[in-house]
Structure formats: C-alpha cells, structure tokens
C-alpha positions as CSV (number, residue, x, y, z in Angstrom):
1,X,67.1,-9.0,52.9
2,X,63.9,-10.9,51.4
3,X,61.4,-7.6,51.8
4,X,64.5,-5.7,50.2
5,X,64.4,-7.8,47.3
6,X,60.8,-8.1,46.6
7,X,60.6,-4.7,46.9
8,X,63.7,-3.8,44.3
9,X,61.9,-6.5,42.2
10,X,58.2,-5.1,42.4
11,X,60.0,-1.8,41.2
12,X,61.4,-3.0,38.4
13,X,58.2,-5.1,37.5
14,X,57.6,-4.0,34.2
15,X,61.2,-4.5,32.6
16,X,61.3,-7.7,30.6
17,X,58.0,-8.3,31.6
18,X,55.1,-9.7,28.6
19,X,53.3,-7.5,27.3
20,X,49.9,-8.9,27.6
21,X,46.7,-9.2,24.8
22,X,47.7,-7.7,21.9
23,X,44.3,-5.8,20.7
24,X,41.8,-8.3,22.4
25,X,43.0,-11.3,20.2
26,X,43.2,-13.3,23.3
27,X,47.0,-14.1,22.3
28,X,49.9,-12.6,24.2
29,X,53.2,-11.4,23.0
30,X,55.7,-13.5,24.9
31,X,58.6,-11.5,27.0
32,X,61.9,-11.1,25.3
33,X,65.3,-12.7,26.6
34,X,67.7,-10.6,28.1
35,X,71.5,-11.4,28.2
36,X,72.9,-9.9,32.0
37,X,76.5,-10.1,32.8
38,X,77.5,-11.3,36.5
39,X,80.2,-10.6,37.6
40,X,82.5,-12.1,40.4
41,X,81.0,-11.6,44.3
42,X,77.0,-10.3,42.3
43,X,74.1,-12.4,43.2
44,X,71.2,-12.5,40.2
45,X,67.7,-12.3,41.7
46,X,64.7,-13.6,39.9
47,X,60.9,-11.7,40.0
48,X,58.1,-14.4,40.5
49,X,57.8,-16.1,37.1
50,X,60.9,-15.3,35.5
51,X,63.4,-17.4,33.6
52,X,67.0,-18.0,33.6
53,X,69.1,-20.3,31.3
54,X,73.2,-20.0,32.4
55,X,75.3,-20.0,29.3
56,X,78.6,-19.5,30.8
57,X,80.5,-19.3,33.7
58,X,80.2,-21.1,37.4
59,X,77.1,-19.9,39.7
60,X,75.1,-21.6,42.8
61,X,71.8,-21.1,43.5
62,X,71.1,-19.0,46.5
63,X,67.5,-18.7,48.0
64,X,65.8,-16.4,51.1
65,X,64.3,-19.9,52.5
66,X,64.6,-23.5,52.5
67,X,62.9,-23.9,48.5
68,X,64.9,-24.8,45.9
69,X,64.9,-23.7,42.3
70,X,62.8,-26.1,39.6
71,X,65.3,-27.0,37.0
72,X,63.4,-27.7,34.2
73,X,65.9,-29.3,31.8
74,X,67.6,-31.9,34.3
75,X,64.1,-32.3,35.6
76,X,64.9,-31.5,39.4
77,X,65.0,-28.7,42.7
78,X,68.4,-26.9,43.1
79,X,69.0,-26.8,46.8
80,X,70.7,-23.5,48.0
81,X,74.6,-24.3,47.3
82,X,74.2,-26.1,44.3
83,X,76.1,-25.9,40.8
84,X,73.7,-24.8,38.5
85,X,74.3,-26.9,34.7
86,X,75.0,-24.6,31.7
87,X,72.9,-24.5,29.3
88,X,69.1,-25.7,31.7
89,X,66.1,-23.5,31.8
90,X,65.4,-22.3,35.4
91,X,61.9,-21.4,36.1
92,X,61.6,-19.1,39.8
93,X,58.0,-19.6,41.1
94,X,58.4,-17.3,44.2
95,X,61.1,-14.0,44.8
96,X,63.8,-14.5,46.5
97,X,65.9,-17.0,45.0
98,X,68.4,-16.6,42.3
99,X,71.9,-17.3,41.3
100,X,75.5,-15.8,42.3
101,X,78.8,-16.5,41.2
102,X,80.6,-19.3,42.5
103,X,83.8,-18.8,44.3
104,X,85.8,-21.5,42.0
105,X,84.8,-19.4,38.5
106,X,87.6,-18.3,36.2
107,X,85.4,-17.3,33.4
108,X,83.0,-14.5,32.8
109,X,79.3,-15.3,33.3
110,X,76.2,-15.1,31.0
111,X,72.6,-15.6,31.6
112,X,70.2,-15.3,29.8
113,X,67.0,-14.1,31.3
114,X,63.0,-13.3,30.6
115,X,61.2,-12.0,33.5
116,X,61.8,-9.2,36.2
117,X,65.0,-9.6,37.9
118,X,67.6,-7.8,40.5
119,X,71.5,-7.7,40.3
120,X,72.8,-7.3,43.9
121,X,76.9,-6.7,44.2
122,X,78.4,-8.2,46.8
123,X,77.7,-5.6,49.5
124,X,74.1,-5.5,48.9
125,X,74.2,-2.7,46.8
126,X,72.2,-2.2,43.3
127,X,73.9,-2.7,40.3
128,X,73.1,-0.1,37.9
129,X,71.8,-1.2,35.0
C-alpha cells in the first residue's frame, strides 16, 4: 500500500503544489488551499510537505508506519487512531500518512488542504477528482 501511494502522490505532484521563484526575485508564490470533501469509508493522503487543517466532520489519523502526524496548533504527534481537533494545522513531513473518516461521524467532512495529496475510497480505489 505505501509504494502505491507514493507513487499515486508523485503523479499528482504538481497539483496544489508552489509555484516556485517568480522571475528570479528570489520570493516564491506560496501554494493555494484547496477545500476536498471526504466522504464516509475515504482515507485522505498527504504528499511530503503538504498541509491539512480539518474544518468539519470526525477523522483519525492513519499512517504506513509507526510515525505520527505533527500537529502544529495543539503543539503535538497524532498517533495512528487518533481524533484529529477541528480547526489545527497538520503539517506531513513524509508520504504515507493522512486522515480517514471516523466510524462515529454523522456530519459531512471538510479539509482544507495545500500540498499534493491522494483520496483513496474505501476499497483502495482512486477517487476521481
């Protein structure tokens, strides 16, 4: 599953992604937010670098390995499992971790997100985007 989604991720690198110098002014233009709708059973998978902030619904952090996912806001790791807080600016160092849905949500789920990413349905399958 990990080479599946760094490879998904690598292919959908520059989406979202800065744009770099603008003209040699040594200033880049920073990467725009996105808003991506999970829905019930989809997992959200972050490119290296990318940014998510949850601002509604339930979701867990998920991970391919034992790392957890710096949460800048409450100032700590997210182990895989864990509630993620509405509202806190996640910052993914590495591929392979993310956020899915939570099996006690009732409400729909936006994130807001800047950086490369992958939306996986439950099956493993690509969401098209």
């Amino acid at each position: 599953m990990k080479e599946i989604v760094a490879s998904a991720i690598a292919a959908n690198a520059g989406a979202g992604q800065p744009s770099g110098s603008n003209g040699g002014t040594g200033t880049s233009t920073p990467a725009t937010m996105k808003v991506v709708q999970l829905q019930n059973g989809q997992t959200l998978y972050a490119g290296a670098g990318a940014e998510f902030i949850v601002r509604t619904g339930r979701v867990l952090a998920v991970s391919n390995d034992e790392n957890g996912i710096p949460d800048v806001t409450g100032g700590k790791d997210l182990s895989v499992g864990t509630e993620v807080a509405l509202n806190h600016l996640l910052i993914f160092p590495a591929e392979g971790r993310g956020i899915k849905s939570s099996p006690k949500n009732t409400a729909d789920i936006f994130v807001m997100v800047r950086g490369s990413y992958l939306l996986l349905n439950a099956d493993g399958s690509k969401v098209a985007q």
